[in-house]
C-alpha positions in Angstrom: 0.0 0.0 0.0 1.5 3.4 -0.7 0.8 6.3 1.4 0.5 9.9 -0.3 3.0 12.5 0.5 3.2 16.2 0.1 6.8 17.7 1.4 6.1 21.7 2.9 9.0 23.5 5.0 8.2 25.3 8.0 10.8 27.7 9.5 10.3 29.7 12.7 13.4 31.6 13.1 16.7 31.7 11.1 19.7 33.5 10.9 21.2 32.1 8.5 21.5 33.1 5.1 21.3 30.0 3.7 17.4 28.6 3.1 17.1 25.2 4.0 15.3 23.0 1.7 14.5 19.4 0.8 16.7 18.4 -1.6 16.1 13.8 -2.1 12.5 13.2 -1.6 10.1 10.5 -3.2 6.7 12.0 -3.7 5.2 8.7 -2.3 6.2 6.1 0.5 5.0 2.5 0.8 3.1 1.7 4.6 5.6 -0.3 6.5 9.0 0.6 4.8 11.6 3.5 5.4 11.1 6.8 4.1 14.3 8.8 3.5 14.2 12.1 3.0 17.4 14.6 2.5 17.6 17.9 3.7 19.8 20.8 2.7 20.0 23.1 5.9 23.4 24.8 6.2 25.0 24.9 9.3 22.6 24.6 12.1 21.8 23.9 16.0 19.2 21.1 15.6 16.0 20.6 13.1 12.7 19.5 14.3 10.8 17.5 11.1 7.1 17.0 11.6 5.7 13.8 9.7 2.1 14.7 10.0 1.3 11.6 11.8 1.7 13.1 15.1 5.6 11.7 14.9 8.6 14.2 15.2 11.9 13.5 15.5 15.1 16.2 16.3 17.7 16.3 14.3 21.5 17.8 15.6 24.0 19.2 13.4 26.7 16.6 12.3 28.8 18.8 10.9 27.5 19.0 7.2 25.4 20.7 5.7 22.6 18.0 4.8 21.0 15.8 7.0 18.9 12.4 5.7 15.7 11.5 8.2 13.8 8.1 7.8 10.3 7.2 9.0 7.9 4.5 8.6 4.5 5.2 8.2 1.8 2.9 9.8 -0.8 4.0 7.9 -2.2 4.9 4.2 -3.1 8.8 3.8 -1.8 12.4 2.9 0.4 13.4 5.6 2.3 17.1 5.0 6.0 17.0 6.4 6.9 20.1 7.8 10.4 21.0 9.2 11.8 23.7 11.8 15.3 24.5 11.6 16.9 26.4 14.5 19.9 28.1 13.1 20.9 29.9 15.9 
């Protein structure tokens, strides 16, 4: 079963001049497996990403300036992704 998927970014505060953005995402992710998604973000503190299935995860900078997340959805439907990232 594939689950729909419609990628948004959310950014609350940033001082950074760089504009984070997803740069590897599949439109669509199957119920049960991994779904990877990369994001460009620059040199940051930590990332919040929003599944929209009530799942978040944080994400702290590694030291590069792209970060990859994975989730598994349990369930078919439209979920917008949404990310905060705290550059500061």
């Amino acid at each position: 079963m594939v689950v729909g998927f419609l990628g948004a970014m959310y950014i609350f505060h940033s001082t950074s001049t760089v504009t984070p953005s997803v740069i590897g995402a599949d439109s669509l992710a199957t119920v049960g497996q991994p779904y990877t998604m990369s994001l460009y973000t620059g040199k940051f503190t930590n990332a919040t990403v929003d599944f929209g299935d009530n799942t978040t995860t944080l994400v702290n900078y590694t030291g590069t300036n792209g970060v990859q997340v994975q989730h598994t959805y349990s369930a078919f439907g439209t979920y917008l992704v949404y990310y905060n990232v705290n550059a500061g």
